[in-house]
N, C-alpha and C positions, 0 to 999 in steps of 0.2 A: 447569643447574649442580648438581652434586653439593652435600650437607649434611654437611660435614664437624666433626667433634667430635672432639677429641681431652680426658680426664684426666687431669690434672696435679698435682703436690704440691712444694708449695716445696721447693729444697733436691736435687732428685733429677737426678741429672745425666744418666739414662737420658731422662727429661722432660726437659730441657735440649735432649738431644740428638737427639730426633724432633722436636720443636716444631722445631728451626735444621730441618732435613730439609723439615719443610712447606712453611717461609718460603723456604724454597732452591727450591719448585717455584711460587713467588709465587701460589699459591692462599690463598682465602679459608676461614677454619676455622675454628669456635669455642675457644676453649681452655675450660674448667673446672675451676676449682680444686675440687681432691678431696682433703684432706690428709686423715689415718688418721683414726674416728672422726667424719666430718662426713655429713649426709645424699648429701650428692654420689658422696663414695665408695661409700657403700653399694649407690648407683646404677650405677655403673660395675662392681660388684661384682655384682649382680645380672644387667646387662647382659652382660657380658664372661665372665662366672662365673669369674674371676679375682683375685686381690686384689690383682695388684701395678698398679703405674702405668708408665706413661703404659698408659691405654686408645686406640685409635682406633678409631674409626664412619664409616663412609660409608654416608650413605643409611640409616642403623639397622644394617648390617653392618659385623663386627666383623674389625679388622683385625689386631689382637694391641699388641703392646707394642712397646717400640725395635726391639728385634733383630728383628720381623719385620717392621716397617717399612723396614729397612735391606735384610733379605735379599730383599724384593720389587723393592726401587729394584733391586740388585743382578744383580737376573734381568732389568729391565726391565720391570718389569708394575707397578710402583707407578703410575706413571703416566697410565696406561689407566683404573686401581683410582678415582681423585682426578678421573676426568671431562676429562683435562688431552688425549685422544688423539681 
């Protein structure tokens, strides 16, 4: 089974809306709250080399943020991506 992580910061409706995404493929995932300014972010910043949120991780690789959470569902390959194939 894949190690899924995903970045999060209250309030952010982009976060909102890959976490529903995850939950909608009923796999199992970490969430982490990373709000601006918290050791976490900075991790995710580090990791990602990005500063916005939602991060996603599988297996330590980096999936991007909503929208490319979305455009992979889209294409079909998220699926594969989350160990779900």
């Amino acid at each position: 089974m894949s190690k899924i992580e995903i970045y999060t910061q209250p309030g952010c409706p982009y976060c909102v809306h890959a976490v529903s995404l995850l939950r909608s493929k009923g796999i199992e995932f970490q969430e982490i709250n990373a709000p601006r300014g918290s050791t976490e972010r900075e991790e995710s910043i580090r990791r990602s080399g990005s500063r916005t949120v939602p991060q996603t991780f599988v297996d330590g690789k980096g999936l991007g943020g909503c929208d490319d959470l979305m455009a992979l569902d889209r294409a079909g390959r998220l699926d594969a991506l989350l160990g779900k194939v």
